[in-house]
C-alpha positions, -999 to 999 in steps of 0.1 A, spaced: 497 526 -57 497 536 -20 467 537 -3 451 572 0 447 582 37 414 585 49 407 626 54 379 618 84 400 596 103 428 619 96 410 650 105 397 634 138 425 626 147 445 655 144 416 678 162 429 662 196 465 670 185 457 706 178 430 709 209 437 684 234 428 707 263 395 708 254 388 669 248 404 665 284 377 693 296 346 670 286 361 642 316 361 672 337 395 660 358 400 701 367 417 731 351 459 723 361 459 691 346 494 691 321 491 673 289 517 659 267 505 648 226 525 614 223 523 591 196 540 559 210 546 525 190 532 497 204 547 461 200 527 429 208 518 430 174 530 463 163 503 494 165 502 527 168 480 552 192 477 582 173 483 614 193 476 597 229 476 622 257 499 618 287 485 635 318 500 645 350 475 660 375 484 686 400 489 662 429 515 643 406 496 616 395 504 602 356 483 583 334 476 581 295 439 584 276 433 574 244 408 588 224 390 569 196 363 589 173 336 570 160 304 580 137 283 551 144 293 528 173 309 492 167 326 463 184 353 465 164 360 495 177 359 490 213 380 461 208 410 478 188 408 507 217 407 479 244 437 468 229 461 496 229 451 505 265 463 469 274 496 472 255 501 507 268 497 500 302 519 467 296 550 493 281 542 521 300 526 504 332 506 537 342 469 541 342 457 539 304 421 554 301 402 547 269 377 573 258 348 564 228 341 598 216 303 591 195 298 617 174 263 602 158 237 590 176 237 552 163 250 521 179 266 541 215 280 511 233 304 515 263 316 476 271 338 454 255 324 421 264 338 388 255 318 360 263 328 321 262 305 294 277 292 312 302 325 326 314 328 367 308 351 393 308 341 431 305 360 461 296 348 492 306 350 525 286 344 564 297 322 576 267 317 613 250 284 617 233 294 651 215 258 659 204 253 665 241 276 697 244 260 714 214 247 744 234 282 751 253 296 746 212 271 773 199 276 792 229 312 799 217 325 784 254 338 749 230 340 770 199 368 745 186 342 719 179 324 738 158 327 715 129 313 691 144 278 704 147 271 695 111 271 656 124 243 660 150 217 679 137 184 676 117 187 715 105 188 727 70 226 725 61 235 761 52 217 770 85 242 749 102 274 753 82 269 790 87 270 790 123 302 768 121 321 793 102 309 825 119 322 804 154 354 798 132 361 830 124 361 840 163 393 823 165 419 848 163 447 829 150 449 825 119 465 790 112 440 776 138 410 792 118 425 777 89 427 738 109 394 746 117 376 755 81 397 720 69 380 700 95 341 717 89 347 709 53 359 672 56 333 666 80 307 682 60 315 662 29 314 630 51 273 639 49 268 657 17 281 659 -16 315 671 -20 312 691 -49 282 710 -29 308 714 1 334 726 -24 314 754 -35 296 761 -4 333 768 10 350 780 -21 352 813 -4 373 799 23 395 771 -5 427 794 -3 430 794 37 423 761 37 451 749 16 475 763 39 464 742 67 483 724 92 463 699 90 467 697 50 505 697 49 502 670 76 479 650 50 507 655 20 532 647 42 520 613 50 512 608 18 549 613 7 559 593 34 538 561 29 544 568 -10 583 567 -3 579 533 20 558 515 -4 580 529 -32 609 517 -15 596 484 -1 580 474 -39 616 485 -58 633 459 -34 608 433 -41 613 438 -78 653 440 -79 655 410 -57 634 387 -86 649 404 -112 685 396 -95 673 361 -85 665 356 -125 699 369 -138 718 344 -114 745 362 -114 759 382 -79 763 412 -101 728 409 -120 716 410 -84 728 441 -70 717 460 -99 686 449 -105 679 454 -68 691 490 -71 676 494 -107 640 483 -88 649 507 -57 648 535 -83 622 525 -95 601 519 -66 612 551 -53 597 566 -84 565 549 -82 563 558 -49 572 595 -56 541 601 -81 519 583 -59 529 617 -31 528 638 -67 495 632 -74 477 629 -42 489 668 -36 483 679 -68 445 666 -63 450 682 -24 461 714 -35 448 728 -70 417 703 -77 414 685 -110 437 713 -127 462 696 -108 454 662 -121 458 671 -155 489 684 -149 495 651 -131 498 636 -172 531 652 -181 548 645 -148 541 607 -149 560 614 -179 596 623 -160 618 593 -153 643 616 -132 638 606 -94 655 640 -89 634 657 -105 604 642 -88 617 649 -56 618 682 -65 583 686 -80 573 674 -46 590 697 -22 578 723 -47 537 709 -43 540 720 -6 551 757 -9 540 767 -47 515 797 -46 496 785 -75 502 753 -103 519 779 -125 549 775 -102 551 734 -105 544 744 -148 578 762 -147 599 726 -132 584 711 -162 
């Protein structure tokens, strides 16, 4: 099975791609800065900065920051961010900033420190405690980080949850609303139960599902169901081959386990957006599809999970 994608890391980390302007308007470094969303692979080992921001001031200057969202602080943390700045700067060799955005109040550190008999090196980070811009977010001035007021406050939850989405709905596009009511309701689950969040928002369920930020989550999920698939099918043709002994017994079990990794792989995507997209209705529809040995027809239940109206429309492939 692949392995689900975590919706609060996801989330996070899509709110920069979506609203980089205003993360860059917390370091205050003025109004004409340009920014560019890049999501660069990283060798020395192999990583990858998700949705780092390339900035070119007005006077010319370049330089990268990379963000990196944490709910209670860690050295793990710092170290993984102090990381990528290196091998940034090392492929790109222009300024890399790394910026610890804290969104709870536990365990704020700002220096990656490693120590060896007496002998130090230190790594300085620029820090965002969010909880500190709560006014300007209520105000309606950072109206975009509305969902995160449900992180930083002691008030009684509805209370809270209500101002998010009345801030929400000031946005006046629609698909950005949408982005927005996604986020307040993974971050609010992150605190309380999700069957509690699920109702409190079931008013708002339908915008939801159409998302950016929710297509972005199925498409991962196809796409790390598809390498996996893939990667596990050649792993199995290649034994089964290797036990035939024969050249011939080779190539098709290798392409007899592509299929079959590829299928794997496909109802891995399957079922992560029917539970996405229509709930446990969706998973018991899941039943009958695990059913289908055509990888043709799979592919086609998937593209349909992504644009059907309602589960009636992925009954009618069946």
């Amino acid at each position: 099975m692949s392995k689900r994608i975590n919706p609060y890391d996801q989330s996070l980390k899509l709110v920069v791609k979506y609203y980089p302007r205003v993360f860059v308007s917390l370091l205050n470094l003025g109004e004409k800065v340009e920014i560019a969303v890049e999501n660069p692979e990283i060798n020395l080992p192999e990583k990858r900065a998700d949705y780092v921001l390339r900035l070119t001031t007005e006077d010319g200057q370049e330089g990268y920051i990379i963000f990196e969202f944490q709910f209670i602080g860690s050295t793990d943390a710092l170290k993984s961010c102090f990381i990528k700045c290196a091998l940034l700067h090392e492929h790109t060799s222009l300024p890399v900033i790394g910026v610890i955005i804290y969104l709870m109040k536990r365990g704020c550190q700002q220096v990656y420190d490693i120590c060896f008999q007496g002998c130090r090196n230190q790594y300085h980070f620029e820090i965002i405690r969010l909880w500190e811009y709560r006014e300007e977010i209520e105000s309606g001035k950072l109206k975009e980080l509305a969902p995160f007021l449900i992180l930083f406050t002691d008030e009684p939850v509805e209370e809270v949850l209500n101002r998010e989405k009345k801030l929400i709905m000031q946005v006046e596009d629609e698909k950005k609303r949408a982005n927005l009511l996604s986020i307040a309701m993974t971050l609010a689950a992150h605190r309380f139960k999700g069957a509690w969040v699920k109702e409190y928002f079931k008013e708002e369920i339908k915008m939801v599902k159409s998302a950016d930020i929710i297509q972005e989550w199925i498409e991962e999920g196809i796409e790390k169901g598809r390498k996996e698939g893939l990667q596990q099918g050649i792993q199995q043709g290649l034994q089964q081959g290797i036990q035939q002994g024969l050249q011939q017994g080779i190539q098709q079990g290798l392409q007899q386990g592509i299929q079959q990794g590829i299928r794997g792989g496909l109802l891995d995507a399957i079922s992560f957006g029917l539970e996405l997209r229509f709930g446990v209705d969706g998973l018991k529809l899941y039943e009958r599809i695990g059913q289908i040995d055509s990888v043709e027809k799979l592919k086609a239940i998937k593209e349909a999970i992504r644009i059907a109206k309602d589960i009636k429309e992925i009954e009618s492939l069946l």
